[in-house]
C-alpha positions in Angstrom: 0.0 0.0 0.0 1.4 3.2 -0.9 0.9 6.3 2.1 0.9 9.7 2.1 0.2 12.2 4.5 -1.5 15.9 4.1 -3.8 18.0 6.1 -6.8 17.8 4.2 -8.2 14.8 2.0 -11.0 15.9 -0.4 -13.6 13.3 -1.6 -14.9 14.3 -4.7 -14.1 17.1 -7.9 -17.4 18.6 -8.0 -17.6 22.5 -7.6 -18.0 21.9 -3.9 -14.5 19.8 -3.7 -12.6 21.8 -6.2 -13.5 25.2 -4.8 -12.4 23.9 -1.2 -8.9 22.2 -2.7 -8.1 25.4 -4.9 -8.9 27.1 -1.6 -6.3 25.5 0.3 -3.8 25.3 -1.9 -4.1 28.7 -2.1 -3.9 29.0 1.8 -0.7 27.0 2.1 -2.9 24.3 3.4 -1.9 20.5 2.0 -4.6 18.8 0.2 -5.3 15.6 -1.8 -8.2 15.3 -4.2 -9.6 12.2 -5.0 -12.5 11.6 -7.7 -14.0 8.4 -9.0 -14.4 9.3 -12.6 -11.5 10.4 -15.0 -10.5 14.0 -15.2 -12.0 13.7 -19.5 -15.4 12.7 -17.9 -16.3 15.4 -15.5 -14.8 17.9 -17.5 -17.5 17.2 -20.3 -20.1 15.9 -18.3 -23.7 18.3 -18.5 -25.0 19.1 -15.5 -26.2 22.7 -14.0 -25.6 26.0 -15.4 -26.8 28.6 -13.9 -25.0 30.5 -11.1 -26.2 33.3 -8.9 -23.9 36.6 -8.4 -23.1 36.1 -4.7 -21.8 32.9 -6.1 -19.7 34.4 -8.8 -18.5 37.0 -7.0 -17.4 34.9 -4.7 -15.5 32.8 -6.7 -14.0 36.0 -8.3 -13.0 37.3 -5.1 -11.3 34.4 -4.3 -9.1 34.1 -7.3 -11.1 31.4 -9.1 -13.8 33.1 -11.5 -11.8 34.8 -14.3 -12.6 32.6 -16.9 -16.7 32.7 -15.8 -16.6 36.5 -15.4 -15.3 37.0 -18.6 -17.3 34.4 -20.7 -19.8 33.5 -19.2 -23.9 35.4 -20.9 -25.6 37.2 -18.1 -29.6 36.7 -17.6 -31.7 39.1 -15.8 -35.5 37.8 -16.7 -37.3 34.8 -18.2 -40.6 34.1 -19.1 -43.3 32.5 -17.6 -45.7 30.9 -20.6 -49.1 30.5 -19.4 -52.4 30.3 -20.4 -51.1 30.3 -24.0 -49.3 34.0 -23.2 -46.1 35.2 -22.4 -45.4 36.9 -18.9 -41.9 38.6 -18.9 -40.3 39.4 -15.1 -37.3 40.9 -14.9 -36.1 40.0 -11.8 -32.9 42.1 -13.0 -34.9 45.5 -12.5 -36.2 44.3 -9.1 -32.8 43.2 -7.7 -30.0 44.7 -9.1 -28.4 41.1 -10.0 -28.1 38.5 -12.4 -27.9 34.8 -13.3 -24.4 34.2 -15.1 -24.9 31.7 -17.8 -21.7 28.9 -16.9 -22.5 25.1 -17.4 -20.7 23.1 -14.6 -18.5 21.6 -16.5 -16.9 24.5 -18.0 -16.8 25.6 -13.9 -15.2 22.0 -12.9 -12.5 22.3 -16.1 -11.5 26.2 -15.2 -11.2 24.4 -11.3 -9.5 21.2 -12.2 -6.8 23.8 -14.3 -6.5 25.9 -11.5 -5.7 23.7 -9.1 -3.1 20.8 -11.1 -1.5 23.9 -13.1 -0.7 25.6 -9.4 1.1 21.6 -8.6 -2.3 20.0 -6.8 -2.5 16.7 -6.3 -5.3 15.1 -7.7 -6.2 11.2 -8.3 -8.9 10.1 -10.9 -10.4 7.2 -11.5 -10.2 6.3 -7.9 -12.2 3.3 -6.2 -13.2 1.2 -3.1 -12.9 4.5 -1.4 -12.3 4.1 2.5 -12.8 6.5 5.2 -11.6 5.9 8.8 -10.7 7.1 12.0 -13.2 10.0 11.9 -13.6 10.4 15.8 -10.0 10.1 16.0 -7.1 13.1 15.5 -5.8 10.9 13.2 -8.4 10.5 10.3 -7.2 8.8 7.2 -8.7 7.6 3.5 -8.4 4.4 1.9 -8.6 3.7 -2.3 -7.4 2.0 -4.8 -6.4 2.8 -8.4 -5.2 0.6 -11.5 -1.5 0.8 -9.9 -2.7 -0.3 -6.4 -3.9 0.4 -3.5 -3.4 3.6 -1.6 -3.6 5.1 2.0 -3.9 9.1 2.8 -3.5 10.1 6.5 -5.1 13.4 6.9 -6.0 15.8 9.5 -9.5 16.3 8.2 -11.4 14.5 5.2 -13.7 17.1 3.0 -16.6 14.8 1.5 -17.5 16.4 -1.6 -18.6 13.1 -3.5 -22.3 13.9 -3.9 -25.7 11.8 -3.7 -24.2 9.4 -4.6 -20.6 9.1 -3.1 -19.4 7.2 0.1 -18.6 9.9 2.3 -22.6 10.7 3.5 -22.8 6.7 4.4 -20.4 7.6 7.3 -22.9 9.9 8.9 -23.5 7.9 12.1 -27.9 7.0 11.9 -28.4 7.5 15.8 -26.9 11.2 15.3 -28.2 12.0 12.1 -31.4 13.0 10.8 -31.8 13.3 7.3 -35.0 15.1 5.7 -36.7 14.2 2.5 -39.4 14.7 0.4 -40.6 13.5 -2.5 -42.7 15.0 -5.5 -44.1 12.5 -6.2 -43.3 13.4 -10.1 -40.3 13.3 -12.7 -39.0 15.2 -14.8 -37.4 14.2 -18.6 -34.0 16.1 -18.9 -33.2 16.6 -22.4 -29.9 18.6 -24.1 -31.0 19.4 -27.9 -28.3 20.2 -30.7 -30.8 23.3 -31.4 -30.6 26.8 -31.0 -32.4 28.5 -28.2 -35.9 29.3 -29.1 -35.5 33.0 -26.7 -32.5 34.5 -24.9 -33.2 33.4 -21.5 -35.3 31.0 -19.8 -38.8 30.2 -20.1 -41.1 28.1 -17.8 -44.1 26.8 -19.3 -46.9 26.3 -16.7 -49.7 24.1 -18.7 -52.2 21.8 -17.8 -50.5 18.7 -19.7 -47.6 19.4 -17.4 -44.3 22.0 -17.0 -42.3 22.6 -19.5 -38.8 24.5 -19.4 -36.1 26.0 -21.8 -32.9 27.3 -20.4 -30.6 28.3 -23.2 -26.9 26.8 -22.6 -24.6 27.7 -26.4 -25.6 29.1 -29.4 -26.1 25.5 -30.5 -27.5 24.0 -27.8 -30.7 24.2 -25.5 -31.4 22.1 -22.5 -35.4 21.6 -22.1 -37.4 20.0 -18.7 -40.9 18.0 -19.2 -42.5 17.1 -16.1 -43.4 13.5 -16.2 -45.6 10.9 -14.5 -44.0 8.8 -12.0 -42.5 5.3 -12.7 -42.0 6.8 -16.5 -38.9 5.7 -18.3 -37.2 7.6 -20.8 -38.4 4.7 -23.1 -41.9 5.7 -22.7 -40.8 9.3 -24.7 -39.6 8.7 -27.9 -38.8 11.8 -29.7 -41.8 12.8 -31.2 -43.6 12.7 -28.1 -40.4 14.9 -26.5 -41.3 17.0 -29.4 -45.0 17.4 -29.0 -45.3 18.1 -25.6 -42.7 20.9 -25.7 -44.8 22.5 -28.2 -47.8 22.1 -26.2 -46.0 23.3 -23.2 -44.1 26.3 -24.2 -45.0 27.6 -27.8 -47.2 30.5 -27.8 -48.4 32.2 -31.1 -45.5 34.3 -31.3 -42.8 32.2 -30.0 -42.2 28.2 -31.6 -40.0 25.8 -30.0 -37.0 25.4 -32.0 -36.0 21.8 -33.1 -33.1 19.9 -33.3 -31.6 16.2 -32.7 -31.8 15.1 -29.2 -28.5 14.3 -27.8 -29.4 13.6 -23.9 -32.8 12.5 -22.3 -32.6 11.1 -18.9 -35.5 10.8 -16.3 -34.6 12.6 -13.2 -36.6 11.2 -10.0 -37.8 14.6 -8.5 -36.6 14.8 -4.6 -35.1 16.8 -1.8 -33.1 15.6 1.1 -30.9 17.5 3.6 -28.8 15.7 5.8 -28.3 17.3 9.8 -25.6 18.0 11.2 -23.4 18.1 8.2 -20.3 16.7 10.0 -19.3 13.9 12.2 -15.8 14.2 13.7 -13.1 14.8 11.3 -15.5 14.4 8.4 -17.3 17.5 7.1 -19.2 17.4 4.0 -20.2 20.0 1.2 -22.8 20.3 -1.6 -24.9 17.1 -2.2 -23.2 15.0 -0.3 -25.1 17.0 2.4 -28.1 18.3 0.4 -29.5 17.4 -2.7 -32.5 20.3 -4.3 -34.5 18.8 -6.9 -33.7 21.3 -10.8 -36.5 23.2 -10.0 -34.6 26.5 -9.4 -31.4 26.2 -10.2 -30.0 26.0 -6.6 -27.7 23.1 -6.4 -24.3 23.8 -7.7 -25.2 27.4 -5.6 -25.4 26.0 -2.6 -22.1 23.2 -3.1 -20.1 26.8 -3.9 -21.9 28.2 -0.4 -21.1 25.1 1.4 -17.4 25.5 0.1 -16.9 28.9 0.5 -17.7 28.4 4.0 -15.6 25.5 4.4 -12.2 26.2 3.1 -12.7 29.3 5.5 -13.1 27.0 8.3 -10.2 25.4 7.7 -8.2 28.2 7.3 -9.1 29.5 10.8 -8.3 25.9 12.2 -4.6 26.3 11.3 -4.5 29.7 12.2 -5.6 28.6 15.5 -9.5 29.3 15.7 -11.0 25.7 16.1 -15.1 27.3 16.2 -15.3 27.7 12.9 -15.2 24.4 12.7 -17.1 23.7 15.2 -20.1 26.2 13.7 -19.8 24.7 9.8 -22.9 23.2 9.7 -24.7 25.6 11.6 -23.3 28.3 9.2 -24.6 26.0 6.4 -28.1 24.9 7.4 -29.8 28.5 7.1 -29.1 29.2 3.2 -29.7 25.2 2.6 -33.5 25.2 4.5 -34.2 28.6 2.7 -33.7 27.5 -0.6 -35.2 24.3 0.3 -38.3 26.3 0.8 -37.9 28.5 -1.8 -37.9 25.5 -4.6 -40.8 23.5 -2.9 -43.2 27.1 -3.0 -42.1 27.1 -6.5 -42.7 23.5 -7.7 -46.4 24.1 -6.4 -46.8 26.6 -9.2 -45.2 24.5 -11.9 -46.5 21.1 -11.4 -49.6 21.2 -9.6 -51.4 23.2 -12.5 -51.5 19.3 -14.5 -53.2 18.0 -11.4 -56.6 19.6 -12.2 -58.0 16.0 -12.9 -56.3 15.0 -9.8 -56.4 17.2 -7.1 -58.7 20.5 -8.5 -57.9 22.4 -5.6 -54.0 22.1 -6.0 -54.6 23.0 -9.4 -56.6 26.2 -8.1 -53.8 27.4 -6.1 -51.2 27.0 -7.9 -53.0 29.3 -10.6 -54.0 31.8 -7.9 -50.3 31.9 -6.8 -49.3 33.0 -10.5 -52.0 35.4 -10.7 -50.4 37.0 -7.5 -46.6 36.7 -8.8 -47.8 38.6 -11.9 -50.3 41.1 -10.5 -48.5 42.4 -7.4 -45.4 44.2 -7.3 -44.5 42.9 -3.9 -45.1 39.3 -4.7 -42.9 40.1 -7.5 -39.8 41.4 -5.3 -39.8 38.6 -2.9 -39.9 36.0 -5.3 -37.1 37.7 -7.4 -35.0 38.3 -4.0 -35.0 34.6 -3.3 -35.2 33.3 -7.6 -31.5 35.3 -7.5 -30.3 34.6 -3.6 -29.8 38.5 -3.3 -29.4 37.5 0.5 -26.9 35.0 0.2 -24.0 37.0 -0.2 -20.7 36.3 1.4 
């Protein structure tokens, strides 16, 4: 077995994990990141795109958002589609911020350069990943790759692996709670080689189900259909695909623009947060702690929040203040909860309209909800202060 030894193992090259290893590095603090997949996959892997400006400017501020500041399209409204109409809000005028345009893995390649070109050390294509001695002052991470099998010795373990890693497994059940709910619903994900059919977003609210477009390249548009539970992406063949986001989002004025389909992947539509997020020497970031269903664009927000907040923490441990530490999670839980909250509220309006057959009075409020969103200027400014995160800033 080969060993090494460093302050900080990181579990996981997601935004959440790279930020915090960039971070470190930065600080003079010794790091190791480990990742399952190989460095081509996540750097060309689709996955979330739009981040908020306390997010980007926090990145900036720290050194790691040059590339996204400078490339990245700026949107400051979208469209709701309802009733066969188009309702503009400009959440832009309301707030005085913006979403930046950035997909994740153009975020997770500008990070992965970052960090290796300043002499990181990173491992890919890692497995059997180990953690142990979490209670202990002696922590440590066990993996293997093709050449063997490897030890890391470590003051602290970062788990940044997601929903789907190890690291949230070593949460202990008798001190953890862990919150979920489920919609009940899914939703088709779907990346079309078309151009975008509008410059920004819009969210179709119809009684056949929601719809959304969220332009990503001049070439390339990623669309949401809401879809019945247990469905497959078997059960929508393209046509169907193509049909529904007509029916969904097209108004007189304003077609869906075509092209060949190049992902379609059924998402299963739930939240979860995990409490506290840290057991001894292990402290975890983005969703490996909390996952938000794509219903506002909140995810990849909240990893960069989580390690933001992290990397700090760690930074005050060797300079000698241990609370920060100590208060992670508690520092965490407050942004995680209100966008929780936020993105439930919202998925009332957008899916609850196709339950009309189902559930009439569901139907009935989600409809009186938009009416309010559209007809009252201070409706209007709370949602857009929470759509944007104007209160998250760091």
């Amino acid at each position: 077995m080969v060993a090494r030894r460093t302050a900080v193992a990181v579990v996981g090259a997601g935004p959440a994990g790279l930020t915090v290893a960039n971070l470190l590095q930065r600080a003079g603090i010794g790091c190791v990141l480990l990742e399952q997949e190989s460095r081509a996959f996540i750097e060309q892997r689709p996955r979330a795109g739009f981040i908020e400006e306390w997010a980007v400017h926090g990145l900036d501020q720290r050194g790691l958002g040059e590339q996204l500041v400078a490339k990245a399209p700026r949107h400051e409204k979208f469209e709701f589609r309802f009733a066969g109409r188009r309702h503009a809000f400009r959440y832009g005028d309301v707030t005085g911020q913006r979403h930046f345009v950035y997909p994740q893995q153009l975020l997770v390649t500008d990070l992965v350069a970052q960090y290796t070109g300043a002499g990181g050390e990173a491992v890919f294509e890692v497995s059997d990943v180990r953690l142990h001695g979490l209670t202990s002052e002696t922590p440590a991470v066990t993996f293997r790759t093709a050449d063997g099998e490897h030890r890391v010795d470590c003051d602290f373990i970062a788990g940044c692996d997601g929903a789907r890693g190890v690291s949230q497994g070593y949460l202990p059940p008798e001190s953890t709670v862990k919150s979920r709910h489920d919609y009940g619903i899914g939703r088709l994900a779907l990346l079309a080689e078309a151009p975008p059919s509008a410059d920004g977003v819009l969210f179709g609210i119809h009684p056949r189900g929601f719809g959304a477009h969220m332009a990503r390249t001049p070439t390339v548009t990623r669309f949401y259909l809401q879809t019945a539970a247990g469905e497959t992406e078997a059960d929508w063949p393209d046509e169907r695909v193509w049909t529904e986001l007509q029916a969904r989002l097209a108004v007189p004025d304003g077609p869906i623009i075509e092209g060949k389909l190049i992902e379609k992947r059924i998402l299963d539509m739930h939240n979860y947060v995990v409490e506290p997020m840290s057991h001894g020497r292990l402290h975890l970031a983005g969703e490996s702690a909390h996952l938000v269903a794509p219903i506002a664009a909140k995810g990849m927000n909240l990893a960069l929040h989580d390690a933001f907040l992290l990397a700090e923490a760690y930074q005050a441990h060797y300079a000698g203040d241990p609370t920060r530490l100590a208060g992670y999670s508690a520092a965490c839980l407050p942004l995680v909860w209100q966008y929780q909250e936020f993105s439930l509220w919202l998925s009332d309006i957008f899916h609850n309209t196709a339950a009309a057959g189902e559930n009439p009075f569901a139907a009935r409020i989600a409809e009186a909800r938009m009416r309010r969103l559209l007809g009252s200027p201070a409706a209007a400014a709370a949602f857009a202060e929470l759509y944007i995160g104007k209160n998250a800033d760091l």
